[in-house]
C-alpha positions as CSV (number, residue, x, y, z in Angstrom):
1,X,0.0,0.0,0.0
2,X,1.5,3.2,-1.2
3,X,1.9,6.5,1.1
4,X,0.7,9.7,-0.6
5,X,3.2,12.0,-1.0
6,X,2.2,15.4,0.8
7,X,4.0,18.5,-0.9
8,X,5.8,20.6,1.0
9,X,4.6,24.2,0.6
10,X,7.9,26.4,1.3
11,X,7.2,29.4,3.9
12,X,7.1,32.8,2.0
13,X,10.4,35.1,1.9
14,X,9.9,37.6,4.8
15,X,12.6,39.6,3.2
16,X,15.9,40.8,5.3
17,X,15.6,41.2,8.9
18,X,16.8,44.6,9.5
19,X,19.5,44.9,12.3
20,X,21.4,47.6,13.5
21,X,24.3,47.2,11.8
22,X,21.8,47.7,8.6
23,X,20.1,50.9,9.9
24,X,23.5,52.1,10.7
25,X,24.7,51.4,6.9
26,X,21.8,53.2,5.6
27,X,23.1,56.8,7.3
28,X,26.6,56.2,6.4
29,X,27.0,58.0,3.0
30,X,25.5,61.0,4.9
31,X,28.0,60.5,7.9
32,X,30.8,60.6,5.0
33,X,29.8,63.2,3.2
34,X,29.3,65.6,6.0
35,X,33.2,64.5,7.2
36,X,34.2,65.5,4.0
37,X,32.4,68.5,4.1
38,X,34.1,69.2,7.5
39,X,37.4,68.0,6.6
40,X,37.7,69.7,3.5
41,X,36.1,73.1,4.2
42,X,39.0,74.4,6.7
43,X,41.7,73.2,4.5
44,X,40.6,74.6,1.5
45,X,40.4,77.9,3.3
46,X,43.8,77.7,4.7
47,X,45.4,77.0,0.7
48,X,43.1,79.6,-0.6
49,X,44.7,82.4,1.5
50,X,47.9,81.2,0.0
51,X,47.1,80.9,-3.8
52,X,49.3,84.0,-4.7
53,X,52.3,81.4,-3.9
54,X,51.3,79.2,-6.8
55,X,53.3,81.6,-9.3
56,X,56.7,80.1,-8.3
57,X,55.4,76.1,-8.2
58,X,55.5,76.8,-12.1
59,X,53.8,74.2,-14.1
60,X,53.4,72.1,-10.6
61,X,50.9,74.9,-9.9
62,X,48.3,73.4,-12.5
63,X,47.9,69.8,-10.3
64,X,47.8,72.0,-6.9
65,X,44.9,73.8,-8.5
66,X,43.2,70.7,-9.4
67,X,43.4,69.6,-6.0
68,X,42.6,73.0,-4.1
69,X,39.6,73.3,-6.6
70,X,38.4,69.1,-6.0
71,X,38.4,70.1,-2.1
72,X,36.8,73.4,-2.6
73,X,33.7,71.7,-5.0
74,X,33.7,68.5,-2.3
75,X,32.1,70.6,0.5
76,X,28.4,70.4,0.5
77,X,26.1,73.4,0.8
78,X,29.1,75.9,2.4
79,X,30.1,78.7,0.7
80,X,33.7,77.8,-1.2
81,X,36.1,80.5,-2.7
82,X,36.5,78.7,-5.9
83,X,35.8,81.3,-8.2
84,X,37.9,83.4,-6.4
85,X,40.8,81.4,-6.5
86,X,40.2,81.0,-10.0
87,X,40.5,84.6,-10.0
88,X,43.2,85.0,-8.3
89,X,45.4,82.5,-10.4
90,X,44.4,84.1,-13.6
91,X,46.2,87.1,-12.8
92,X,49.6,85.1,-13.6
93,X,49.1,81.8,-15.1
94,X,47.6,80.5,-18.5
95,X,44.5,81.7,-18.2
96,X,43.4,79.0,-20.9
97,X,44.4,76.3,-18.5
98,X,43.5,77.5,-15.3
99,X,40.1,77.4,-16.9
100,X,39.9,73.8,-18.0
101,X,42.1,72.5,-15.0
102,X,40.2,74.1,-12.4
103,X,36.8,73.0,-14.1
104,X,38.2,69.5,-14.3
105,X,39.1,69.8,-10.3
106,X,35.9,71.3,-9.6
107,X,33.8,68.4,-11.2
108,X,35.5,65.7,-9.6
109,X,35.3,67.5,-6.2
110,X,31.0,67.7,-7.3
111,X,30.9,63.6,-7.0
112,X,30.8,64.1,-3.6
113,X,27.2,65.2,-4.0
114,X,26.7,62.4,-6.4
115,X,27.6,59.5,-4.4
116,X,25.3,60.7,-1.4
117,X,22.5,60.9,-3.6
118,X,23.5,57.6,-5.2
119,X,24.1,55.7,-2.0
120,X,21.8,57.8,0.6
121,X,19.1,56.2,-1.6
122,X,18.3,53.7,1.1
123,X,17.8,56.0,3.5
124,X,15.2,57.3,1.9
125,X,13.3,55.1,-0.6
126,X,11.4,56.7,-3.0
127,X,11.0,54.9,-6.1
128,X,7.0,54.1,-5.7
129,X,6.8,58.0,-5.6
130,X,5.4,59.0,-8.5
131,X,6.6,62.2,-8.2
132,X,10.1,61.0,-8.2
133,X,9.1,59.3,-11.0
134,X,8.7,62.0,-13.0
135,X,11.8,63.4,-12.0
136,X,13.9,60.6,-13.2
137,X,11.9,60.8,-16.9
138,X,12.9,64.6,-16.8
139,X,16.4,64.2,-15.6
140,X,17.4,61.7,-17.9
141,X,16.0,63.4,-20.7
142,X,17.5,67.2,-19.7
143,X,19.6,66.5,-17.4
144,X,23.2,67.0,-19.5
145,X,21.8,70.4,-20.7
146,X,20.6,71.2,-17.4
147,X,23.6,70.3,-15.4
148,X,25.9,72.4,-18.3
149,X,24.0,75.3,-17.7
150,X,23.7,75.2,-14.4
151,X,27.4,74.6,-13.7
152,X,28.0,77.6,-15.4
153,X,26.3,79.8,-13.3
154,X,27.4,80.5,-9.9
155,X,24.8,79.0,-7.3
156,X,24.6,76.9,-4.2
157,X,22.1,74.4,-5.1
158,X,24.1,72.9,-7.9
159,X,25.1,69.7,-4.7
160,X,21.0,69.4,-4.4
161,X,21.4,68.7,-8.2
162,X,24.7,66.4,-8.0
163,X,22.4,65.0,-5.3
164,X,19.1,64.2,-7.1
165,X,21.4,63.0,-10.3
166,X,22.8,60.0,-8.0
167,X,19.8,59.3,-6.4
168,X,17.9,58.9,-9.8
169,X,21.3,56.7,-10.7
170,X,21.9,59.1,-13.6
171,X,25.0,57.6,-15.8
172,X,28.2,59.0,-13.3
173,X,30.1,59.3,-16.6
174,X,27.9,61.4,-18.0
175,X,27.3,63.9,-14.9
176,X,30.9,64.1,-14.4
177,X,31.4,65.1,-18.3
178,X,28.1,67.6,-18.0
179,X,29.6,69.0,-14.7
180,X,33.6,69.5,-15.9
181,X,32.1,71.2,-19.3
182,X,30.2,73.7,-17.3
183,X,32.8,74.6,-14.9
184,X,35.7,74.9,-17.7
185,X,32.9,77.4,-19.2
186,X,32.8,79.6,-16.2
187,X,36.0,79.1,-15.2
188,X,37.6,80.2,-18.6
189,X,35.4,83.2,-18.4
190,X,36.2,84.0,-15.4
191,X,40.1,83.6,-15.0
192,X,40.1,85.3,-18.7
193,X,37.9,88.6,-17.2
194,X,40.8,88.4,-14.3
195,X,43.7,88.3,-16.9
196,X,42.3,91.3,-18.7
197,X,41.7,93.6,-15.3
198,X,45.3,92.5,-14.3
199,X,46.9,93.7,-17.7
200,X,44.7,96.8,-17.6
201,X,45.6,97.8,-14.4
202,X,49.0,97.5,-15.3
203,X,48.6,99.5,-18.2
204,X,47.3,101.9,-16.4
């Protein structure tokens, strides 16, 4: 006599059981972007107020400035002197240059924002928000032209816009390449502006 065979139903996935450790991980990119922000902010300061020493590093002076500008741009919602060290060091170097290598400093110091959004994400789900939805279909339709333009100009909520970008998981190549044209832009402009007061001062 044969024994029916009773299938064994398998107990549904509860998902991950959150533990501390996991709660902890999910404020961490925050923790580490506001120790950059700390970290960075003072020392920046302290190399701005020393940028008129860059004349005698000679053509050393053009990776210090993509450093000093990459800590400037890393600090998140503080004012930073970038555009007036830019200024500064168009007054005696290639103005050319100091255009494209502070604007390739600054865009590399604007990941910081990036990779909060991009990893803060957990902290704050929101991809059944419709709303954030919509934002993503935007953002990946505009978003190189609107992160050009808005690099070019000035403005403190350019790290809320590096920060919606990685949240949204926006290509990082592309955000880097949107953010370093924009800031060679306005940095060109500006260290160009700063060349031409300096030679017509001295003219004068």
């Amino acid at each position: 006599m044969s024994s029916a065979v009773v299938p064994v139903t398998p107990a549904p996935d509860s998902g991950p059981i959150a533990t501390p450790w996991s709660r902890v991980q999910r404020w961490l990119p925050l923790a580490f972007s506001v120790g950059i922000t700390l970290a960075a902010a003072p020392l920046a300061v302290a190399i701005t107020q020393r940028t008129d020493e860059l004349a005698r590093y000679g053509i050393f002076a053009y990776p210090i400035l993509f450093v000093l500008q990459a800590l400037v741009s890393a600090t998140l919602f503080l004012p930073a002197p970038g555009v007036a060290v830019v200024a500064a060091v168009g007054t005696f170097l290639d103005p050319l240059w100091v255009g494209i290598v502070a604007g390739l400093g600054s865009a590399t110091g604007e990941l910081s924002g990036y990779l909060l959004g991009y990893y803060g994400r957990r902290a704050a789900p929101t991809d059944t928000s419709r709303l954030w939805r919509l934002a993503e279909r935007g953002f990946r339709r505009w978003g190189f032209v609107a992160l050009i333009v808005l690099a070019m100009i000035p403005n403190p909520v350019f790290d809320a816009l590096g920060i919606l970008a990685g949240g949204l998981r926006y290509p990082l190549g592309r955000f880097w390449l949107s953010t370093a044209l924009g800031k060679i832009l306005k940095f060109c402009g500006i260290s160009y502006l700063s060349w031409l007061f300096s030679m017509w001062m001295r003219v004068g």
